[in-house]
C-alpha positions in Angstrom: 134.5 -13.7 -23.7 134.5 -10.2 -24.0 130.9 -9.7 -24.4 129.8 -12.2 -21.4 132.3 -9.8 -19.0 130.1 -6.6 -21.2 127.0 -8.1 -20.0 127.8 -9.0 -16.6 128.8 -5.4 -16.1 125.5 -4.1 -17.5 123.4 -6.2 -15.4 125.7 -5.2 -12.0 125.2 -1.8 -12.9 121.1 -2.3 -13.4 120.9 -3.9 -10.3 123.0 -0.9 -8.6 120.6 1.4 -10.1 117.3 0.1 -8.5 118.8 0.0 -5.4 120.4 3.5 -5.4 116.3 4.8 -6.6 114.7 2.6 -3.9 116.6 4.8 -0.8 116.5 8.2 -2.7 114.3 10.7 -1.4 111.0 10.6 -3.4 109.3 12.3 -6.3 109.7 16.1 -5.9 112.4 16.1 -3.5 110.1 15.2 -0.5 111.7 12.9 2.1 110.2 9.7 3.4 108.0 9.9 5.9 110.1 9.5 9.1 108.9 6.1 11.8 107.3 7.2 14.6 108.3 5.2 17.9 105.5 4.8 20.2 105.5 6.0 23.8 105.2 3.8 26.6 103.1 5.0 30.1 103.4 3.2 32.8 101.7 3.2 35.4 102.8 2.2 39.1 100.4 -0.4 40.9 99.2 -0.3 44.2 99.6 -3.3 46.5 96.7 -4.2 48.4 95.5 -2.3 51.3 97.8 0.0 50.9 96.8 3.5 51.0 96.9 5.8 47.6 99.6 7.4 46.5 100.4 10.9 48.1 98.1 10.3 50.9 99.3 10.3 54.6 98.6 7.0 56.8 96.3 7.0 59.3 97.9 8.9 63.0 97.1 6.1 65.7 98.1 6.4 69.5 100.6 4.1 71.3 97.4 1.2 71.3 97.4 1.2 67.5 93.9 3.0 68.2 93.2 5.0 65.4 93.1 8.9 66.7 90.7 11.3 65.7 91.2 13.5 62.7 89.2 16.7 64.2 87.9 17.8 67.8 84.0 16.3 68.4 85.3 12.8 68.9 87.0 10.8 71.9 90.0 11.8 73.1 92.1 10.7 75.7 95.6 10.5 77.5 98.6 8.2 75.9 100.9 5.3 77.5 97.4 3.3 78.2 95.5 5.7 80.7 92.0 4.2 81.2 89.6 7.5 80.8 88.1 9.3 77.0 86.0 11.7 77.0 84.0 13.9 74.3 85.8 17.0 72.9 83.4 20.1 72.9 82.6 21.0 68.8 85.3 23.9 68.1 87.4 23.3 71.2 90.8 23.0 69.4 92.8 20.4 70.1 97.0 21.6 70.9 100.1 20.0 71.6 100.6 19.9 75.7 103.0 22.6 76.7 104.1 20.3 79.9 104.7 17.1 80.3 102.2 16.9 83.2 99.3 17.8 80.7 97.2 14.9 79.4 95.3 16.6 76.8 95.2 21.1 76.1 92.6 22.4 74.3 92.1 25.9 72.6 88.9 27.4 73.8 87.0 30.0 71.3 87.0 33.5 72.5 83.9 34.9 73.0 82.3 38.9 70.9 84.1 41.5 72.7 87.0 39.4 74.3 90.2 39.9 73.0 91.6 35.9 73.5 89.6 32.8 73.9 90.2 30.0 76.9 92.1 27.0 77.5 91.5 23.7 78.8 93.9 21.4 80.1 93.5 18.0 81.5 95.8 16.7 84.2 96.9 12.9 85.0 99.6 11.9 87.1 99.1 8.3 88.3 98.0 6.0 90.5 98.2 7.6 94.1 99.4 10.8 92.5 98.3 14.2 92.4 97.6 14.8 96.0 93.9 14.8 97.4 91.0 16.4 96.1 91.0 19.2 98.9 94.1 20.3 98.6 94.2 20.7 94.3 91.1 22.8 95.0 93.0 25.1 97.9 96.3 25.1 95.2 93.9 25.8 92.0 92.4 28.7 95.0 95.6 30.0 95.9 96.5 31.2 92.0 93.6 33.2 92.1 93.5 36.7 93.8 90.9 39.1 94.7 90.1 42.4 96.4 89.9 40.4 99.3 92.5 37.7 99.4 92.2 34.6 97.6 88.8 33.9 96.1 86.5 31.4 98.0 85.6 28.8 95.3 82.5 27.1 94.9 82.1 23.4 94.9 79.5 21.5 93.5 79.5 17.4 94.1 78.4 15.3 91.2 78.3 11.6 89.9 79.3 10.5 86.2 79.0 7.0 84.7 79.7 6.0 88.4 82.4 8.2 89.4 82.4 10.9 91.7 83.0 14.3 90.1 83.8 17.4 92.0 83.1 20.8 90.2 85.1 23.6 91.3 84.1 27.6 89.9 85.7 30.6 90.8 86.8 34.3 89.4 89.6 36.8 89.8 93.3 37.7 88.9 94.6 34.1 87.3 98.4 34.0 88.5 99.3 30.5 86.6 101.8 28.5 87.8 104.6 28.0 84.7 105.1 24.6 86.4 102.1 22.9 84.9 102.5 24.7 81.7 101.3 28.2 82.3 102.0 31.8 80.7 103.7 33.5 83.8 101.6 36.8 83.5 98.4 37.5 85.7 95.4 37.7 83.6 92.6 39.5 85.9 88.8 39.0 84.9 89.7 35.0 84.9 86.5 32.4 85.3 87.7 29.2 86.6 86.0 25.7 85.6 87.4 22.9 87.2 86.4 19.3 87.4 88.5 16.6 89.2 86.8 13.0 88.1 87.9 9.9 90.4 89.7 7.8 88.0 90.0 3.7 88.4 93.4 4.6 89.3 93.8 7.9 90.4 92.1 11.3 89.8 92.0 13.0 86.9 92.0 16.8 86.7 90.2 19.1 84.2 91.1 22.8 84.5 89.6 25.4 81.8 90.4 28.9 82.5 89.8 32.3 80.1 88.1 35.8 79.5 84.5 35.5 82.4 82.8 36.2 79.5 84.2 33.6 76.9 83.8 30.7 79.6 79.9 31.5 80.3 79.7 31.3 76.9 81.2 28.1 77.2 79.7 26.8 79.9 77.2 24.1 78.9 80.5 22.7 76.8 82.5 22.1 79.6 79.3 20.7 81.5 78.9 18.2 78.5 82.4 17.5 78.4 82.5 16.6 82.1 79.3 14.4 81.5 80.8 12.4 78.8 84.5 11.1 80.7 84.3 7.3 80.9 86.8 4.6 81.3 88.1 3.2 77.9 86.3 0.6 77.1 
């Protein structure tokens, strides 16, 4: 009996052994190579049609119309208005300082003026806005002379079968802040004006700046003019 119990032990003890050697460090003393979990990436999906990630959706007006990205293409007043025209290349399109402004537009300053021009384009409704004569005698009286108010010069036109009235004139600019305006006189101001007869009412394009910058400018306000149109 006693030697069964002897052997029993021995082989307990064997079988202890191997099992103690197989999860020792190896021969030399080096460790077991450690078990390297691999990393997963992943990576989000797009649905379709939508736009990538990080970019900003396209700006569209109160049509769902997509709006331009950069001066040089139509352009025209919100809340459904009826004319676009062409924006000159390097007018530069700015918010509206008044409400009464349909569109504003930054006008490059021409070598040797100190500040460039601006454009603004005026809409106020059906029947609104008063006559043609008498925005042309208001648009006179702002201006000043050495001899009174400035006498303007009118030139009658027709565009896309509209009639167009094109108003010039020059002196000390005394804007009205009303429509928008800086309140300080700027002498040495050019004048182009354009009021276009709209399906519903006129529509009033008045670019003012530096004489010099707005002859310079000239044949862009011309081709500006040229291009208004009813939306299509």
């Amino acid at each position: 009996m006693t030697s069964l119990m002897d052997n029993r032990c021995r082989a307990a003890g064997l079988a202890l052994s191997v099992l103690i050697v197989a999860i020792s460090p190896g021969c030399g003393g080096q460790d077991a190579p450690p078990i390297s979990t691999p990393t997963v990436t992943s990576t989000p999906q797009t649905a379709p049609g939508a736009p990538p990630s990080g970019s900003q959706p396209p700006l569209v007006d109160s049509r769902g119309n997509a709006v331009p990205a950069a001066p040089g293409a139509e352009s025209g007043a919100s809340e459904g208005e009826e004319m676009v025209w062409t924006v000159p290349k390097g007018w530069v399109t700015e918010t509206p300082t008044s409400n009464m402004r349909k569109a504003q537009y930054a006008i490059p300053a021409a070598a040797g003026d100190s500040e460039g021009g601006q454009c603004a384009v005026f809409y106020f409704g059906p029947g609104q806005g008063g006559d043609i004569r008498s925005n042309v005698d208001r648009w006179a009286s702002q201006f000043s002379g050495t001899g009174g108010h400035p006498t303007p010069a009118i030139a009658e036109s027709t565009v896309a079968g509209r009639k167009v009235l094109k108003v010039t004139m020059e002196g000390t600019y005394n804007p009205s802040t009303m429509m928008g305006g800086e309140a300080a006189p700027k002498p040495g101001t050019l004048l182009l004006g354009a009021i276009v007869e709209g399906p519903a009412g006129n529509w009033f394009f008045k670019c003012t700046g530096p004489k010099k910058t707005m002859q310079a400018h000239q044949k862009e306000f011309d081709a500006l003019v040229g291009s208004v149109r009813p939306r299509s």
